[in-house]
Residue, then its C-alpha position, 0 to 999 in steps of 0.5 A: x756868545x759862549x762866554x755870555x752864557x758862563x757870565x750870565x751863570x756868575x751874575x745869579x746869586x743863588x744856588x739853582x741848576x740854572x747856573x750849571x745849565x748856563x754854563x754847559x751851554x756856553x762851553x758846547x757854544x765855545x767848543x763849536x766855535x773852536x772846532x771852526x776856529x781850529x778847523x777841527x782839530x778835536x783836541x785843540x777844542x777840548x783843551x780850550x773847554x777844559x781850561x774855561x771849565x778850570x777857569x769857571x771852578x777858580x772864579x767861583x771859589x774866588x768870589x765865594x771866599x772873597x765876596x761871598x757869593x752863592x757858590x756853583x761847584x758845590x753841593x748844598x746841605x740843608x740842616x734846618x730853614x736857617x742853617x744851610x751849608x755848601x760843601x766844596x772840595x777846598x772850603x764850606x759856606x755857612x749860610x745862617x740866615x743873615x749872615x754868609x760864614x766862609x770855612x776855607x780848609x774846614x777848620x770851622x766848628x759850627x758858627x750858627x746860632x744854636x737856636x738855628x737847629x731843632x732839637x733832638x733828644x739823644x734817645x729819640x736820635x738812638x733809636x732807630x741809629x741807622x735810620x738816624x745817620x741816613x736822615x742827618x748823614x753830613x747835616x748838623x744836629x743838634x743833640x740834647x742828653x747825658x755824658x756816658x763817656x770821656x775818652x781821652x783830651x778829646x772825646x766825649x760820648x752820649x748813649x742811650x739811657x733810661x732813669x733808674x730807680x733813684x736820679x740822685x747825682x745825676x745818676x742814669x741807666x746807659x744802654x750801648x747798643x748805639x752811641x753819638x761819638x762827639x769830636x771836640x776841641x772844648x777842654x774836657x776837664x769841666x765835663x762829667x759823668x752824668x752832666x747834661x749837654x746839647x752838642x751842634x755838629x755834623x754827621x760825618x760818619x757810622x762806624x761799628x765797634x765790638x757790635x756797637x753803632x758810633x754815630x761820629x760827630x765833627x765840627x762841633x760847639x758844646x753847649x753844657x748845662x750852667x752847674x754854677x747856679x744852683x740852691x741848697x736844701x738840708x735835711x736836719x736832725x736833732x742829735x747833737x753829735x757828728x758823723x763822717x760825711x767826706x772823709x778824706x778832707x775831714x769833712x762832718x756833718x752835725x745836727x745833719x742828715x745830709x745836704x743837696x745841691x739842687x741844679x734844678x728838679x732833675x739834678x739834685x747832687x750830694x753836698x759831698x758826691x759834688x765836692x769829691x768830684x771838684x765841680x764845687x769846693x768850700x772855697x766855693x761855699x764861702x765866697x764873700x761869706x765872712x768869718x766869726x771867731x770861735x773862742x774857748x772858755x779860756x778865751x783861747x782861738x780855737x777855730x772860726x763859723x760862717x752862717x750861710x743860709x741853710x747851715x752853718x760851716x764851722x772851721x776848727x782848729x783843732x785836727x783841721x776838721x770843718x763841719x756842716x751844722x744844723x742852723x740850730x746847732x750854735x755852740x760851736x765850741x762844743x762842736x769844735x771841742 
């Protein structure tokens, strides 16, 4: 009759108190029937509830990883309506809705949709740090902000930060008074200062640095902002003469007063801030543009344009010096000159 009540607790697919009710059942009704059994001998009844008890634990995680079953011996975490993790000792169940996703060893990052999670602001979630990781503590999140940190190959940080008098490049006010300290396996060379980021990941922990609060993130998907659409704007000028605009690739402008990526309304970059930190080269500029030969008066090659939309860019020969010129601007010899 015991293992009745114990069978009875496997046939139910889902995570309820009922399941561990049946089961302590089924072992005091298996423990009363041993004590006669072995005619009471106490020990011999407690080393057959213990190896069922062992027996229940093997099953379940047997059928959960195999069949992916609801589990028993696991605690539930709800990080969202649809995203809801059961935690046991030697593997985790994603349950995402439509979908049951098995994390033998967790080794798993997040496997949900990302839409799954609400999003929370980092300087919402900053705010009241403490009152943050006790609400989230072993729940995943979903974080939108700003890099304020790369820290070794592994690392990334987002602070608290306000807007500062000018939002040019990027650029932000950090406070580090608290800070969500992200583990991840991305490659963190596409990542920079400044670059706006949603992360997914689990609370895992709070620690305290040097009277900072870390809010520790694991298990994590990165989600960066797309840098590889963007428009361009230019701010002409009429004199007819050059000034340095990137100086150590031997860059100019001419007819210019400078040029703007423009990722969207609130990241608006310098040509030449993106091109010094590589997230864009001429390369990039003048991919599937095509070149025009510049010839001198004595029909000597003396360097090659393209005309891009907004501007031009003019490749000379001489000293390997390039230059952005006002659309405008089209006696490339005498810039080349």
């Amino acid at each position: 009759m015991g293992l009745l009540f114990i069978l009875g607790a496997f046939l139910i697919n889902n995570y309820s108190v009922i399941r561990l009710i049946l089961i302590i059942i089924g072992l005091i009704v298996i423990f009363l029937n041993t004590l006669k059994l072995f005619k009471n001998k106490m020990i011999c009844s407690i080393i057959c509830i213990f190896l069922i008890l062992v027996s229940t634990f093997v099953v379940d995680n047997f059928l959960t990883i195999t069949l992916k079953r609801i589990p028993i011996y696991a605690k539930k975490v709800v990080s969202s309506k649809k995203v809801i993790t059961f935690d046991s000792i030697f593997y985790r169940l994603f349950d995402c809705g439509k979908k049951l996703v098995v994390d033998v060893g967790y080794e798993k990052n997040y496997v949900c949709a990302q839409d799954d999670l609400d999003l929370i602001n980092v300087n919402s979630f900053l705010s009241e740090a403490l009152e943050s990781f006790a609400d989230y503590k072993n729940r995943f999140v979903k974080i939108e902000g700003k890099v304020s940190k790369i820290v070794g190959i592994d690392t990334i940080e987002m602070s608290f930060y306000e807007n500062g008098n000018s939002s040019l490049n990027g650029h932000v006010l950090f406070s580090q008074s608290s800070i969500v300290r992200i583990k991840t396996k991305d490659n963190l060379k596409n990542y920079r200062i400044y670059d706006d980021l949603i992360v997914v990941g689990r609370v895992k922990s709070l620690s305290e640095e040097k009277g900072i609060n870390y809010i520790n993130l694991d298990n994590t998907k990165l989600y960066p902002k797309d840098y590889s659409k963007y428009s361009i704007e230019v701010i002409n000028n009429e004199e007819d003469k050059a000034k340095d605009y990137v100086i150590d690739k031997k860059y100019y402008l001419y007819g210019l007063d400078d040029i703007f990526i423009k990722y969207d309304a609130n990241n608006i970059y310098e040509l030449k801030y993106v091109i010094s930190d590589t997230r864009l080269t001429l390369a990039d500029l003048l991919l599937n543009e095509e070149s025009k030969d510049i010839f001198d008066q004595e029909k000597n090659l003396i360097g090659k344009y393209y005309e891009l939309e907004k501007f031009n860019v003019v490749v000379c020969n001489k000293e390997n010096k390039t230059y952005f010129s006002n659309k405008n601007k089209d006696n490339f010899v005498k810039i080349c000159k």
